[in-house]
N, CA, C and O atoms as CSV, one atom per row, in Angstrom:
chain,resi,resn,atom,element,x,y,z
A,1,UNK,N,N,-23.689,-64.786,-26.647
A,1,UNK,CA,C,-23.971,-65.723,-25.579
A,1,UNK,C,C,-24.231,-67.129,-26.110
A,1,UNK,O,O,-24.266,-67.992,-25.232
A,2,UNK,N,N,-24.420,-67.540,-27.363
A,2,UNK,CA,C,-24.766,-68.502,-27.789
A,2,UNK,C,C,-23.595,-69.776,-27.863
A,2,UNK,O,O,-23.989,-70.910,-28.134
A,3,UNK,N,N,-22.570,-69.591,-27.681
A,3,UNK,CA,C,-21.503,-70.423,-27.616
A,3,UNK,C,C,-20.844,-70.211,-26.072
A,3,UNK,O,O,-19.642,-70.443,-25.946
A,4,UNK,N,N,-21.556,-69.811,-25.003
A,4,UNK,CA,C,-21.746,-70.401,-23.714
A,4,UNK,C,C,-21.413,-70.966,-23.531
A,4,UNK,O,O,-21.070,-71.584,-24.540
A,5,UNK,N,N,-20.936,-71.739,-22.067
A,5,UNK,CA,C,-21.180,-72.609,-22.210
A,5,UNK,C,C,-22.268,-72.900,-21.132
A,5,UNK,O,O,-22.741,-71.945,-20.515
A,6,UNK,N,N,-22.785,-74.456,-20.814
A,6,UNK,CA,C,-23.902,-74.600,-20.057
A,6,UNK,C,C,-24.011,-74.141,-18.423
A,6,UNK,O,O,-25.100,-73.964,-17.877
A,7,UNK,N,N,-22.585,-73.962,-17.668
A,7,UNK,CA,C,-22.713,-73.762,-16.514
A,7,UNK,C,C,-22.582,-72.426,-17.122
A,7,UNK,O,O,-23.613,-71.964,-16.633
A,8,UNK,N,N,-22.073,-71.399,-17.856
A,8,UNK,CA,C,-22.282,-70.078,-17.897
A,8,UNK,C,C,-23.793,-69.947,-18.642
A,8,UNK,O,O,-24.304,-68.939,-18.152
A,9,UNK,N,N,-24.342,-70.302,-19.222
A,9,UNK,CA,C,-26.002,-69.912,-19.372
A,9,UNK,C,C,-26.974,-70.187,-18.134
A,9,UNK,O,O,-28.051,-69.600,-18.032
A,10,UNK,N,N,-26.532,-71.099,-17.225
A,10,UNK,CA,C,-27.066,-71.373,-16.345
A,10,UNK,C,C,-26.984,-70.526,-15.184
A,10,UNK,O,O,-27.813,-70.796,-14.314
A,11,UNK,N,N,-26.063,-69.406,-14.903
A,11,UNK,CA,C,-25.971,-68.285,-14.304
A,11,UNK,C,C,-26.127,-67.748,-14.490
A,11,UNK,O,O,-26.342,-66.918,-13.606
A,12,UNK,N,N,-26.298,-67.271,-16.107
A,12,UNK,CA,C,-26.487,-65.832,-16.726
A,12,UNK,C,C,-28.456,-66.129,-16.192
A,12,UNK,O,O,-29.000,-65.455,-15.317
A,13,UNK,N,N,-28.978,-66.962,-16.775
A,13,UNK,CA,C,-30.043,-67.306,-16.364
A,13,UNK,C,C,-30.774,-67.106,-15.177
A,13,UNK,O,O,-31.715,-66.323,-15.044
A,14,UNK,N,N,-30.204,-67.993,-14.155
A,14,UNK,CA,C,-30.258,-67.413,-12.558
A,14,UNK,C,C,-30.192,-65.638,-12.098
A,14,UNK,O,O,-30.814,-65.042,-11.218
A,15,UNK,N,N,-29.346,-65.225,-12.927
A,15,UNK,CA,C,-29.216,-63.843,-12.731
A,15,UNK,C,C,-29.929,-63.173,-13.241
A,15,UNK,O,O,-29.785,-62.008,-12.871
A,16,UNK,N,N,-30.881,-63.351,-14.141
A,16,UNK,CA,C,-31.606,-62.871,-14.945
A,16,UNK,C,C,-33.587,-63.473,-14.053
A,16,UNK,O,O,-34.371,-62.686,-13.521
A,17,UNK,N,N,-33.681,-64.163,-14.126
A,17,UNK,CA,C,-34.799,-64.525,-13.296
A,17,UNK,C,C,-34.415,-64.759,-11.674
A,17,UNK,O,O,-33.740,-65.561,-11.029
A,18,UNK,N,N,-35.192,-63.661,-11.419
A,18,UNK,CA,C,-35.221,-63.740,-9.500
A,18,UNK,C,C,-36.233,-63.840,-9.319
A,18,UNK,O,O,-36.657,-63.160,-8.384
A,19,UNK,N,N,-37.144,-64.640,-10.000
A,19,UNK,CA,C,-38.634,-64.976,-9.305
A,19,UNK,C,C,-38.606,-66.563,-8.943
A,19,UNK,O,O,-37.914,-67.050,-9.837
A,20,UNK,N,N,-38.999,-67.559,-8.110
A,20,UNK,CA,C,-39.293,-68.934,-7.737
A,20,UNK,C,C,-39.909,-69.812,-8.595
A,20,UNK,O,O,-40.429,-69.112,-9.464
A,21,UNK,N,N,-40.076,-70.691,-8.763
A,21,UNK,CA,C,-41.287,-70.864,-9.734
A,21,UNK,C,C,-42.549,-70.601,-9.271
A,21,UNK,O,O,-43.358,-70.279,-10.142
A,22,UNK,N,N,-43.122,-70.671,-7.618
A,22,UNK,CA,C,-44.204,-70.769,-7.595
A,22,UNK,C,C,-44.190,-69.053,-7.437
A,22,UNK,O,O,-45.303,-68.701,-7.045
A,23,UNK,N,N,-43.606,-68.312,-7.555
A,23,UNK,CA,C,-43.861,-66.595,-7.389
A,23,UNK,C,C,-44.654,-66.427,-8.992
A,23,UNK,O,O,-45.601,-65.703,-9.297
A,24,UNK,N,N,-43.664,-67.631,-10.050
A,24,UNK,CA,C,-44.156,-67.361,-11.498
A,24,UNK,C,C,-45.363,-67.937,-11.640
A,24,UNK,O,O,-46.354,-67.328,-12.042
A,25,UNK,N,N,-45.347,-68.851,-11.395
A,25,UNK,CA,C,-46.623,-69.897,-11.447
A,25,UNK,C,C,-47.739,-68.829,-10.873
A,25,UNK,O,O,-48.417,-68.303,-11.756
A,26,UNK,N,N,-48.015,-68.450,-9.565
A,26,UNK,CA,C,-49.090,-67.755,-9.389
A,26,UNK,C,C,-48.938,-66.278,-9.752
A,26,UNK,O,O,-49.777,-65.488,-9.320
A,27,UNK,N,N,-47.763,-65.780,-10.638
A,27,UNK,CA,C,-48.042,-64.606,-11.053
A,27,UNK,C,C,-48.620,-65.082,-12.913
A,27,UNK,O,O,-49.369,-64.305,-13.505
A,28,UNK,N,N,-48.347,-65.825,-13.298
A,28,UNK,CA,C,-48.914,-66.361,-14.364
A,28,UNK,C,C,-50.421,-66.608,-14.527
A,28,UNK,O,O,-51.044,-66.231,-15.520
A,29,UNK,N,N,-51.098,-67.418,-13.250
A,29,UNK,CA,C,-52.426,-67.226,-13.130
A,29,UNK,C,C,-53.248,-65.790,-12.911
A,29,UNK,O,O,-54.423,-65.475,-12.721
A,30,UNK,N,N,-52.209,-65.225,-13.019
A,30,UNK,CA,C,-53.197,-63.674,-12.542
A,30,UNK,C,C,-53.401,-62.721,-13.972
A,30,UNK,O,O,-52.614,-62.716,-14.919
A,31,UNK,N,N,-54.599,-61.964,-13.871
A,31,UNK,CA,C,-55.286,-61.294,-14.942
A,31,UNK,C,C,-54.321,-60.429,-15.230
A,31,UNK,O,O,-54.220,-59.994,-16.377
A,32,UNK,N,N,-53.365,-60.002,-14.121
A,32,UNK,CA,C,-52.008,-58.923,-15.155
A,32,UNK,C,C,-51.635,-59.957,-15.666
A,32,UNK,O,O,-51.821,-59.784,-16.871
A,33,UNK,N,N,-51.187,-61.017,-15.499
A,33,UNK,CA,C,-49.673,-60.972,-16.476
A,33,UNK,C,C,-51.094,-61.761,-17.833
A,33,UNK,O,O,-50.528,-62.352,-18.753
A,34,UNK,N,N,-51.815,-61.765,-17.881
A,34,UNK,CA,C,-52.380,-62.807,-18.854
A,34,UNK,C,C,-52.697,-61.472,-19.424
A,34,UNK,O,O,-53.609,-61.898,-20.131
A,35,UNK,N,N,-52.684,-60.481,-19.629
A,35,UNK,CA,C,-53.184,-59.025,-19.937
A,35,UNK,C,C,-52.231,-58.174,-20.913
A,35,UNK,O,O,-52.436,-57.262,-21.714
A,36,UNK,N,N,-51.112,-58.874,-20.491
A,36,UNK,CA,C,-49.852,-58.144,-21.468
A,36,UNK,C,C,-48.741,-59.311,-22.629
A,36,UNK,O,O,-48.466,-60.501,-22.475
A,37,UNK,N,N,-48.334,-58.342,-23.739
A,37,UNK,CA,C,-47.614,-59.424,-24.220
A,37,UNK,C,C,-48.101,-59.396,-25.514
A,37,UNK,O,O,-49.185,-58.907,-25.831
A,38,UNK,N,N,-46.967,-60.141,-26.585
A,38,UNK,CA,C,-47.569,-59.923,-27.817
A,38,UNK,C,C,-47.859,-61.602,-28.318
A,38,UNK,O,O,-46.987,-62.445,-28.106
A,39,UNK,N,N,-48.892,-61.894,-28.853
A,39,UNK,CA,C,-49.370,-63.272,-29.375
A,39,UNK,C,C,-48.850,-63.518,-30.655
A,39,UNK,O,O,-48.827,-62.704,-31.578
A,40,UNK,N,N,-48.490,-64.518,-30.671
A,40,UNK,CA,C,-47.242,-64.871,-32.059
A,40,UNK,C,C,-48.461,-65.417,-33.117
A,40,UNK,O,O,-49.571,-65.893,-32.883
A,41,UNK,N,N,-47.842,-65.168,-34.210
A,41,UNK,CA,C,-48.315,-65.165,-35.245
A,41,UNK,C,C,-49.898,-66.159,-35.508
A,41,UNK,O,O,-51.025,-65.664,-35.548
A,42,UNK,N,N,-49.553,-67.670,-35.661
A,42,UNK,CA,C,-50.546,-68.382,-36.055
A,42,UNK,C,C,-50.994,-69.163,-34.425
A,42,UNK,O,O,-51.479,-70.295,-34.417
A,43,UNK,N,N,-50.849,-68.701,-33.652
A,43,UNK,CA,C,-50.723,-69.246,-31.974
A,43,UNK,C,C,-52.382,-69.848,-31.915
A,43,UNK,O,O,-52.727,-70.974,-31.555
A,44,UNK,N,N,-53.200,-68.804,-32.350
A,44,UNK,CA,C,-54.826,-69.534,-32.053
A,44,UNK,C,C,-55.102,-71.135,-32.561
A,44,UNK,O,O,-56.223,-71.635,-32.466
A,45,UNK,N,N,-53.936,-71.874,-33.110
A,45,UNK,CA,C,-54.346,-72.856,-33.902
A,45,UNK,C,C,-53.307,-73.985,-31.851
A,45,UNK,O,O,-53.471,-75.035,-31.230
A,46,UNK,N,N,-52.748,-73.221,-31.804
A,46,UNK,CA,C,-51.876,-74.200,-30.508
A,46,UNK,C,C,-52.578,-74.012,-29.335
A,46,UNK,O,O,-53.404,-73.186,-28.947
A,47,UNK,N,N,-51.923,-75.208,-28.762
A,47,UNK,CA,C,-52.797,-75.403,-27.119
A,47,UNK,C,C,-52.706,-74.188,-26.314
A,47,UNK,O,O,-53.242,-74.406,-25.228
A,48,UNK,N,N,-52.225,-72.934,-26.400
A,48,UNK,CA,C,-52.053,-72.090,-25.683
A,48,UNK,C,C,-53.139,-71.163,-26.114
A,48,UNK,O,O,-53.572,-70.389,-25.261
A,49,UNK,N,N,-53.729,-71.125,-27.531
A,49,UNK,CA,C,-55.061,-70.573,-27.997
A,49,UNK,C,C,-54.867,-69.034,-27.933
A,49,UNK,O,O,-55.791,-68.354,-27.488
A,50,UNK,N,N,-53.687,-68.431,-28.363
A,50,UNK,CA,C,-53.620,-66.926,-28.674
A,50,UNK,C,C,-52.827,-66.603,-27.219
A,50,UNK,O,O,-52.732,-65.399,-26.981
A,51,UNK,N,N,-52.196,-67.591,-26.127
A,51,UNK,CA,C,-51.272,-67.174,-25.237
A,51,UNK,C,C,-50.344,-66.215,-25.794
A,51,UNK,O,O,-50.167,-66.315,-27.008
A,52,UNK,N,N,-49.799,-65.433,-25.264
A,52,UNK,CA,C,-48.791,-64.577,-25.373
A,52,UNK,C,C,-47.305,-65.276,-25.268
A,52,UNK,O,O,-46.936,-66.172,-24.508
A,53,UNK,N,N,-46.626,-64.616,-26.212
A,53,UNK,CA,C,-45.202,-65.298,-26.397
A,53,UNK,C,C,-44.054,-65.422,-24.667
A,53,UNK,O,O,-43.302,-66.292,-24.226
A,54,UNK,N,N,-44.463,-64.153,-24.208
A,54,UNK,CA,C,-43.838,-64.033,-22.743
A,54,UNK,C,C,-44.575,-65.052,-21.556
A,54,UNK,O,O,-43.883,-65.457,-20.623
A,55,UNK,N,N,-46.136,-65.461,-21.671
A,55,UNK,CA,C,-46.761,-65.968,-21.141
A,55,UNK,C,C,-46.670,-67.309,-21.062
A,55,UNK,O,O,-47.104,-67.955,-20.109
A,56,UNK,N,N,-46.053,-67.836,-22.143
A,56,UNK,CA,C,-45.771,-69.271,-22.826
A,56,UNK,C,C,-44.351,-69.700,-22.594
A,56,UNK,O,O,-43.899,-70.800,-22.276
A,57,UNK,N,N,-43.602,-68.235,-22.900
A,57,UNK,CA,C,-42.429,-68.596,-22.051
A,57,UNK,C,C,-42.060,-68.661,-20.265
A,57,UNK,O,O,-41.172,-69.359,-19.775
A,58,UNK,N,N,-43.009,-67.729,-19.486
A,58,UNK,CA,C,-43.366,-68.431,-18.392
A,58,UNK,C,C,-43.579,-69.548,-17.861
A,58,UNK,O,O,-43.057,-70.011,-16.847
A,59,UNK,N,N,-44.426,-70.046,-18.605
A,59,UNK,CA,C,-45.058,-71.204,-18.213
A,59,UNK,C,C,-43.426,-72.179,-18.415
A,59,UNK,O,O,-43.207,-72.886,-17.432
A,60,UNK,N,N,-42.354,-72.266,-19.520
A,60,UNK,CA,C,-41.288,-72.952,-20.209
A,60,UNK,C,C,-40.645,-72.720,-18.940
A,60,UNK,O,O,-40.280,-73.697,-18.285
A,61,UNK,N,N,-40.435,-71.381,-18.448
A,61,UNK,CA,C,-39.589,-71.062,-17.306
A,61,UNK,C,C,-39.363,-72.122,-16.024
A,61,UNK,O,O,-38.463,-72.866,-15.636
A,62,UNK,N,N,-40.651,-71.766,-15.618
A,62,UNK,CA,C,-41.431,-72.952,-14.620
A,62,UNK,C,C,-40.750,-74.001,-14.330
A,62,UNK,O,O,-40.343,-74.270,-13.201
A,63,UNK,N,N,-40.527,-74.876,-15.649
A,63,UNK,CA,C,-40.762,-76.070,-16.021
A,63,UNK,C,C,-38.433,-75.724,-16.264
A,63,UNK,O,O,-37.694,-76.701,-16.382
A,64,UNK,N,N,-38.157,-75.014,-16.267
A,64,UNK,CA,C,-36.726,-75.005,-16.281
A,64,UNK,C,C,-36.034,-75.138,-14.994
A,64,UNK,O,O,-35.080,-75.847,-14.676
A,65,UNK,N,N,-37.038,-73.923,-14.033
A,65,UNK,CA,C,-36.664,-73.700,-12.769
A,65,UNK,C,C,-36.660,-75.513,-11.849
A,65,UNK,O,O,-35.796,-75.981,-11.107
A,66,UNK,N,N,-37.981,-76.124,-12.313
A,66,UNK,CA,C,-38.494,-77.214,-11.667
A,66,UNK,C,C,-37.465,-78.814,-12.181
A,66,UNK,O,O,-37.779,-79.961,-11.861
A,67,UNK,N,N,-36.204,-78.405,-13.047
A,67,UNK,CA,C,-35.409,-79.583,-13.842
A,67,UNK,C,C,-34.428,-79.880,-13.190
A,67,UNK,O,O,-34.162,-78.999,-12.373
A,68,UNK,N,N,-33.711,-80.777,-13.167
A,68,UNK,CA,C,-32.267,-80.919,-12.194
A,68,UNK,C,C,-31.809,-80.366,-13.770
A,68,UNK,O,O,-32.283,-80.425,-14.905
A,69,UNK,N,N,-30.712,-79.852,-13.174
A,69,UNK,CA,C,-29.662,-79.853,-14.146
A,69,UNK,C,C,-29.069,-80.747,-14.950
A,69,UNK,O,O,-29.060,-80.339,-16.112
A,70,UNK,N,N,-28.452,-82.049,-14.777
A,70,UNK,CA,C,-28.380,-82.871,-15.770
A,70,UNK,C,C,-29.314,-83.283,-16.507
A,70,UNK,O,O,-29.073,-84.030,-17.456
A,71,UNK,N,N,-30.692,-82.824,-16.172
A,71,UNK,CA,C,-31.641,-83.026,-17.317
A,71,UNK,C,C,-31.725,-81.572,-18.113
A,71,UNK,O,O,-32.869,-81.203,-18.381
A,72,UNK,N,N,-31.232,-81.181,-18.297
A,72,UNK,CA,C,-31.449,-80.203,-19.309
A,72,UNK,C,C,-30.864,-80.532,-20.658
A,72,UNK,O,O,-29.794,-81.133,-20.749
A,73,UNK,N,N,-31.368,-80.249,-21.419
A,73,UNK,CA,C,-30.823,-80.369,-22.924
A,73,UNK,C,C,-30.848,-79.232,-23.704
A,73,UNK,O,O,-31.393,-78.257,-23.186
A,74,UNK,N,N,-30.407,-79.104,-24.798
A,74,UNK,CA,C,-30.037,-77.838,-25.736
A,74,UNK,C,C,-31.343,-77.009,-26.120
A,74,UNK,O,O,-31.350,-75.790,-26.293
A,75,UNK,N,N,-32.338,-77.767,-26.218
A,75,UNK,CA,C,-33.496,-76.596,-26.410
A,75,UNK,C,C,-33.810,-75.627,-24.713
A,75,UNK,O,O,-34.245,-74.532,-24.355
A,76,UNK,N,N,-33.323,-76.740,-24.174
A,76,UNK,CA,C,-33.788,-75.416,-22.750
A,76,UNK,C,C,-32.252,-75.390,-22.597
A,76,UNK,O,O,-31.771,-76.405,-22.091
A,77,UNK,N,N,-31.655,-74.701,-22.842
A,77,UNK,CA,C,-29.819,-74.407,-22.708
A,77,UNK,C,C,-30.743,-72.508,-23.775
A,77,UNK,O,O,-30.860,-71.309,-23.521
A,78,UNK,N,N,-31.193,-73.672,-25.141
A,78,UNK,CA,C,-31.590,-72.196,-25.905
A,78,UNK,C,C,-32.575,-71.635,-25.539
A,78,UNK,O,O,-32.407,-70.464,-25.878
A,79,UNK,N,N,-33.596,-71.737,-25.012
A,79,UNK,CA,C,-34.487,-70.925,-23.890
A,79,UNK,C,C,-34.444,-70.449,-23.023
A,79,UNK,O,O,-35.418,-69.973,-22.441
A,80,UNK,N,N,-32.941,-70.410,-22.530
A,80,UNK,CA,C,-32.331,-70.123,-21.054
A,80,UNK,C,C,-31.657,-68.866,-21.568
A,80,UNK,O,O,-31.905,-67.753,-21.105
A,81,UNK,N,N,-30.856,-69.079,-22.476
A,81,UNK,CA,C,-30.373,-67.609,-23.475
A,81,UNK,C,C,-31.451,-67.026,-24.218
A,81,UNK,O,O,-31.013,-65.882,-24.342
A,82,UNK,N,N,-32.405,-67.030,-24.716
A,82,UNK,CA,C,-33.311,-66.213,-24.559
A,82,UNK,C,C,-34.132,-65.604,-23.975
A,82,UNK,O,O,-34.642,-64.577,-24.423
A,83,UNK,N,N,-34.440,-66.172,-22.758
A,83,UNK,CA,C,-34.413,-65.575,-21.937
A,83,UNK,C,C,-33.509,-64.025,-21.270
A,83,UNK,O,O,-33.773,-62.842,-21.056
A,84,UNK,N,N,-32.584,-64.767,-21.170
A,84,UNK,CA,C,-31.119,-63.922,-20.446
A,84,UNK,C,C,-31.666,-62.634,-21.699
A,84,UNK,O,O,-32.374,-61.822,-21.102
A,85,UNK,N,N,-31.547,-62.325,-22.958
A,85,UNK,CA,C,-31.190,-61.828,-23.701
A,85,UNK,C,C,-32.445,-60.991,-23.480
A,85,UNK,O,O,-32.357,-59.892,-22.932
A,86,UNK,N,N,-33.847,-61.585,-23.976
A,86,UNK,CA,C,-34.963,-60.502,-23.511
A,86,UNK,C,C,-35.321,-60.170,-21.985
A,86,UNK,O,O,-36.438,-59.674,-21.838
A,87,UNK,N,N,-34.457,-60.386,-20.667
A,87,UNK,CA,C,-34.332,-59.495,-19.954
A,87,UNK,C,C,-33.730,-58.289,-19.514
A,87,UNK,O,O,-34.204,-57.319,-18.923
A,88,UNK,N,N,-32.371,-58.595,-20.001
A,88,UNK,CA,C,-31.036,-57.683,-20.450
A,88,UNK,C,C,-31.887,-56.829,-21.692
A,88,UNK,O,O,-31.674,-55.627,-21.535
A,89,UNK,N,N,-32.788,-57.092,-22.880
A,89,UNK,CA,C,-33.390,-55.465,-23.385
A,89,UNK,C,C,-33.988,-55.044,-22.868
A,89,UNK,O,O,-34.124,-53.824,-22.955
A,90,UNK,N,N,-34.686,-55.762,-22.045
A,90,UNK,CA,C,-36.500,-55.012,-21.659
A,90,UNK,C,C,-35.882,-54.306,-20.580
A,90,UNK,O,O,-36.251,-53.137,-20.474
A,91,UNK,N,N,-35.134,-54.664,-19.845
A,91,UNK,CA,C,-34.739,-53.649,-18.782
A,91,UNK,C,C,-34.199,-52.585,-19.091
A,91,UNK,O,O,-34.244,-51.547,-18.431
A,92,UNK,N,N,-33.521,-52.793,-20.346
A,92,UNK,CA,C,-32.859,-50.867,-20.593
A,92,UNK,C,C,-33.650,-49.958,-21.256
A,92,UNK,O,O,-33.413,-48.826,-21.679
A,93,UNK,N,N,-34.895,-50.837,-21.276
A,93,UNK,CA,C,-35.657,-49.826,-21.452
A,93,UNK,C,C,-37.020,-49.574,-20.837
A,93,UNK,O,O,-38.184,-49.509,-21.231
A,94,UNK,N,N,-36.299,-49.453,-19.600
A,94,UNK,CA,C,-37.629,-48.880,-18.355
A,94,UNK,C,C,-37.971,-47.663,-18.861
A,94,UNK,O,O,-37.408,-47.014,-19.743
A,95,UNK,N,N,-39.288,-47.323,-18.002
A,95,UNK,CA,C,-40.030,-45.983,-18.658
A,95,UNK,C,C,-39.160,-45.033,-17.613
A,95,UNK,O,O,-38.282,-45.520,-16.901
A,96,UNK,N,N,-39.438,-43.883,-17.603
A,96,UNK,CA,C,-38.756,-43.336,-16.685
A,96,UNK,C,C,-40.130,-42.153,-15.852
A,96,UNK,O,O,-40.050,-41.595,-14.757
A,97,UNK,N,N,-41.167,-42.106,-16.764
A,97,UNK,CA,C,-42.180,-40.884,-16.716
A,97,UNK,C,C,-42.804,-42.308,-15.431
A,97,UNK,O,O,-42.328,-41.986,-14.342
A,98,UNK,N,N,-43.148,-42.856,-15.366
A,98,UNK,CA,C,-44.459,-43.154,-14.344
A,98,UNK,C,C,-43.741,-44.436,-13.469
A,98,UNK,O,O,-42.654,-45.003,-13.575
A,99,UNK,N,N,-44.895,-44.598,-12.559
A,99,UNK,CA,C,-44.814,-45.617,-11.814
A,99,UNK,C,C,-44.711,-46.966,-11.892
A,99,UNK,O,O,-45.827,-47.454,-12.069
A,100,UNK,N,N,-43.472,-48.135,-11.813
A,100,UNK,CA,C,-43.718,-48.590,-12.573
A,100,UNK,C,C,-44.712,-50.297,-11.792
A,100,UNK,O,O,-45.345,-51.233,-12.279
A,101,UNK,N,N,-44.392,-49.952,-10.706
A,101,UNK,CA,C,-45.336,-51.217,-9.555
A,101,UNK,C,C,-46.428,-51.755,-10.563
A,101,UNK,O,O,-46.395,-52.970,-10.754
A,102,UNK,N,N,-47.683,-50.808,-11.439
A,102,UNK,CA,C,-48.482,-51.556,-12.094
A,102,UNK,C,C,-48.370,-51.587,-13.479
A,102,UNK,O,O,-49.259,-52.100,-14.158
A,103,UNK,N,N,-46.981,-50.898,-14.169
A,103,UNK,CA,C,-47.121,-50.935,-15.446
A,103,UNK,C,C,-47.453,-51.826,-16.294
A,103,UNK,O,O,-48.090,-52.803,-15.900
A,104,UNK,N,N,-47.048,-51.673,-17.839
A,104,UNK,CA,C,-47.208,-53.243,-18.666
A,104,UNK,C,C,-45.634,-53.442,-18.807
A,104,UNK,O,O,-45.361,-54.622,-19.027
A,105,UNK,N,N,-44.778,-52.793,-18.754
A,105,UNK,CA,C,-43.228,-52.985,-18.867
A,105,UNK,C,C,-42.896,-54.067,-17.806
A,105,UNK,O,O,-42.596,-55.214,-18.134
A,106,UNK,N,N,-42.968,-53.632,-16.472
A,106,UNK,CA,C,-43.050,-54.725,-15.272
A,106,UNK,C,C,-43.826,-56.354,-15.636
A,106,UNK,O,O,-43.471,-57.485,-15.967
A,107,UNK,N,N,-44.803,-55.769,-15.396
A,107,UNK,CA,C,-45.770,-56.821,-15.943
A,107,UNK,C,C,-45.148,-58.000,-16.975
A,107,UNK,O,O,-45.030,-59.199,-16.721
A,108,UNK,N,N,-44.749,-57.218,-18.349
A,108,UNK,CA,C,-44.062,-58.133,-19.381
A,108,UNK,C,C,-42.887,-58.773,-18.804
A,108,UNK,O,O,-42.585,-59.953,-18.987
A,109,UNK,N,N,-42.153,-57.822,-18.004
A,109,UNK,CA,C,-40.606,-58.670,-17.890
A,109,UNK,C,C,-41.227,-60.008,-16.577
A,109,UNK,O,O,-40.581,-61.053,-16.659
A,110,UNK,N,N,-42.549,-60.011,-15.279
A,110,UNK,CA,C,-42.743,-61.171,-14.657
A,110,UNK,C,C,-43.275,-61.956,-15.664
A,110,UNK,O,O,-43.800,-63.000,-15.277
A,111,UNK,N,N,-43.279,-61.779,-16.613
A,111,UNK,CA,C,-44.063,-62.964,-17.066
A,111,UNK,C,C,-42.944,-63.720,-17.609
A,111,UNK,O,O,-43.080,-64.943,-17.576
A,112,UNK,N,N,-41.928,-63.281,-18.074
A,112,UNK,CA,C,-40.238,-64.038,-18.241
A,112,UNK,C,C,-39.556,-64.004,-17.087
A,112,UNK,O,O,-38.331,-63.926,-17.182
A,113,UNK,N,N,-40.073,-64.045,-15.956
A,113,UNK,CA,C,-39.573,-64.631,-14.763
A,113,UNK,C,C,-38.890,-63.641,-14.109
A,113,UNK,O,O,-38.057,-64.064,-13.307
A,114,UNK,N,N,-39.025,-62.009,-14.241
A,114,UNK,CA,C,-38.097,-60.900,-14.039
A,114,UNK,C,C,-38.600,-59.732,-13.058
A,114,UNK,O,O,-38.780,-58.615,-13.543
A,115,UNK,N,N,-38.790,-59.916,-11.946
A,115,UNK,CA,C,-39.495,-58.983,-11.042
A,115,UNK,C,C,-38.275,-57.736,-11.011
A,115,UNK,O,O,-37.296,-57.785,-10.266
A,116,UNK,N,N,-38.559,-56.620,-11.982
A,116,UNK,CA,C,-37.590,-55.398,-11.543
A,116,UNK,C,C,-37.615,-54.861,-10.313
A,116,UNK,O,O,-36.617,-54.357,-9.796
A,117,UNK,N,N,-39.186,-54.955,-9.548
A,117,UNK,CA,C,-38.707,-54.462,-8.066
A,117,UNK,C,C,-38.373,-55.162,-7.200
A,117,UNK,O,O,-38.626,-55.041,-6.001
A,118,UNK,N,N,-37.490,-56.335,-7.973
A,118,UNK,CA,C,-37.036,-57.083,-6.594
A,118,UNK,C,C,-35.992,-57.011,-6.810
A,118,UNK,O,O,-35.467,-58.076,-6.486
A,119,UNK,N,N,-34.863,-55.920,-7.439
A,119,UNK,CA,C,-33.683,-55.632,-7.887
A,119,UNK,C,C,-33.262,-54.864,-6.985
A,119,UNK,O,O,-32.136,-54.373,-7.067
């Protein structure tokens, strides 16, 4: 996907996040999604203070959803494909044993902008 081009990352994208921003935005303020997620390496030293890598990319999301398009540039072109890319894994690998309305699987993929039960 990396040699895309921008109107095809920009759909793969769209297709990949079906949440609004403000669905993300106030699912971001909430104690699930701040609850799941893995914290990158030296993160306690950045303004996010041990945020979670999915949580941080939320917040990036936001701020993609909220851009005209001719303002976009290549770092959010490459955040837009990473995106695409960690929704396309996390989804093939749903649990299959439980419910998943409150899991942490769910949970992780809204916090990259990915409501599976709204599929």
């Amino acid at each position: 996907m990396s040699g895309d081009s921008p109107d095809d990352t920009r759909k793969a994208f769209s297709d990949a996040v079906n949440m609004t921003a403000k669905e993300l935005e106030r699912w971001l303020d909430s104690d699930e999604s701040k609850s799941v997620g893995v914290t990158g390496g030296d993160k306690k030293d950045s303004p996010g203070g041990g945020e979670s890598v999915g949580h941080e990319s939320g917040r990036r999301i936001v701020q993609l959803l909220n851009t005209k398009k001719d303002d976009l540039g290549d770092d959010d072109y490459a955040h837009m494909r990473k995106v695409v890319g960690y929704v396309h894994r996390h989804l093939a690998q749903r649990p299959g044993h439980e419910d998943i309305e409150s899991s942490r699987w769910r949970y992780s993929l809204m916090n990259w902008g990915h409501d599976p039960l709204k599929d």
